[in-house]
C-alpha positions as CSV (number, residue, x, y, z in Angstrom):
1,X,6.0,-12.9,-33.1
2,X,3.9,-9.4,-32.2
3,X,6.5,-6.9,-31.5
4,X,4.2,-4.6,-29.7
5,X,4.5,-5.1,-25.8
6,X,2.2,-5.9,-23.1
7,X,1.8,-4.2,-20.0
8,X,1.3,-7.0,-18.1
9,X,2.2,-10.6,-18.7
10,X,2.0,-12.8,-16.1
11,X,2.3,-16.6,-15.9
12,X,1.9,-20.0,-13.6
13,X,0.4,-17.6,-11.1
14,X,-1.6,-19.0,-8.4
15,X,-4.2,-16.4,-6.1
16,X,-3.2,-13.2,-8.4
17,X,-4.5,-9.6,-7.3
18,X,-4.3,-6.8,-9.6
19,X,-5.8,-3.5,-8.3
20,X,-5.9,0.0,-8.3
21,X,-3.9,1.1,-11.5
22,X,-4.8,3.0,-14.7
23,X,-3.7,2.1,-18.1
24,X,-3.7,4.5,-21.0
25,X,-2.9,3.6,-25.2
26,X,-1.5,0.2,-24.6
27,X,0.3,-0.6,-27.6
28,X,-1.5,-4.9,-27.3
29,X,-3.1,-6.9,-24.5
30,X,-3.0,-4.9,-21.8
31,X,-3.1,-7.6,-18.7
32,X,-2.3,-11.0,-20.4
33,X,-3.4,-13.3,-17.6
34,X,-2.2,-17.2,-17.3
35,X,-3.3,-17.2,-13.5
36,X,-5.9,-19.1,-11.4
37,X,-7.7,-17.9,-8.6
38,X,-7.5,-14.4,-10.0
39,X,-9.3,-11.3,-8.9
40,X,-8.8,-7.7,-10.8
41,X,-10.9,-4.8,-9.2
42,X,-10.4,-1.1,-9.2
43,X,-8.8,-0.6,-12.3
44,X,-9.4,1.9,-15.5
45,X,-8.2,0.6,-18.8
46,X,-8.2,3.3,-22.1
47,X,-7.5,2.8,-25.1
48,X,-8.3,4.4,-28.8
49,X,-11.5,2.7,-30.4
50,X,-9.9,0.4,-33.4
51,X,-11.3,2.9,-36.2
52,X,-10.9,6.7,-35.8
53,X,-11.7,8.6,-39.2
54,X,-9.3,11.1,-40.1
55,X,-6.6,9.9,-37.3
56,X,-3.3,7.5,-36.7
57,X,-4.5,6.8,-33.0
58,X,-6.6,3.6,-33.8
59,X,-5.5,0.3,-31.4
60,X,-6.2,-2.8,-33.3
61,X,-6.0,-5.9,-31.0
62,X,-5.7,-4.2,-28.0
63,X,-7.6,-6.9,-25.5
64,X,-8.4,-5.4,-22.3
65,X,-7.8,-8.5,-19.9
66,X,-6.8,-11.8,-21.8
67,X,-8.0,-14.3,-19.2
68,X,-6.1,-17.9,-19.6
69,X,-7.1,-19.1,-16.0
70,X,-10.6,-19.5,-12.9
71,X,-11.4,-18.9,-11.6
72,X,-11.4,-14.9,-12.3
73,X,-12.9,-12.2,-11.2
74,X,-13.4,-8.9,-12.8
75,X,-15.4,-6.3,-10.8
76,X,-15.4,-2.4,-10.2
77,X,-13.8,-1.4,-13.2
78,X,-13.7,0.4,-16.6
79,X,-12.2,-1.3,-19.5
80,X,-12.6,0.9,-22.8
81,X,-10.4,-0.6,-25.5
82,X,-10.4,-1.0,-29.3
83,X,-11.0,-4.8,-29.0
84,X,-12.7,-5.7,-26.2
């Protein structure tokens, strides 16, 4: 079990649309995705890179978008994360 939360966890999703938000030090996978026929667009991910010298604000494991579905699309966005 991961105690750390996700911001979003969404599952048995059919025609999903996730737009227009901004995520900031998510503390795991930000968007944890079990949906088909998915399309994410406008949206700004940030996280801490996973090694920062001299600092406690690394993010180990923090997946931007954990895709578990298609088709999926991903377009017009920044996702800047420790993991991926």
């Amino acid at each position: 079990n991961d105690f750390r939360p996700r911001i979003m966890n969404a599952h048995s999703s059919n025609g999903f649309v996730v737009t227009d938000i901004t995520i900031r030090n998510c503390p795991n996978h930000c968007l944890e995705m079990y949906t088909d026929s998915t399309e994410i667009f406008n949206i700004q991910i940030y996280n801490p890179p996973s090694e920062l010298p001299n600092s406690n604000q690394e993010s180990h494991n923090t997946d931007g978008i954990d895709v578990h579905g298609q088709p999926f699309y991903v377009h017009d966005s920044v996702i800047n994360t420790g993991d991926d």
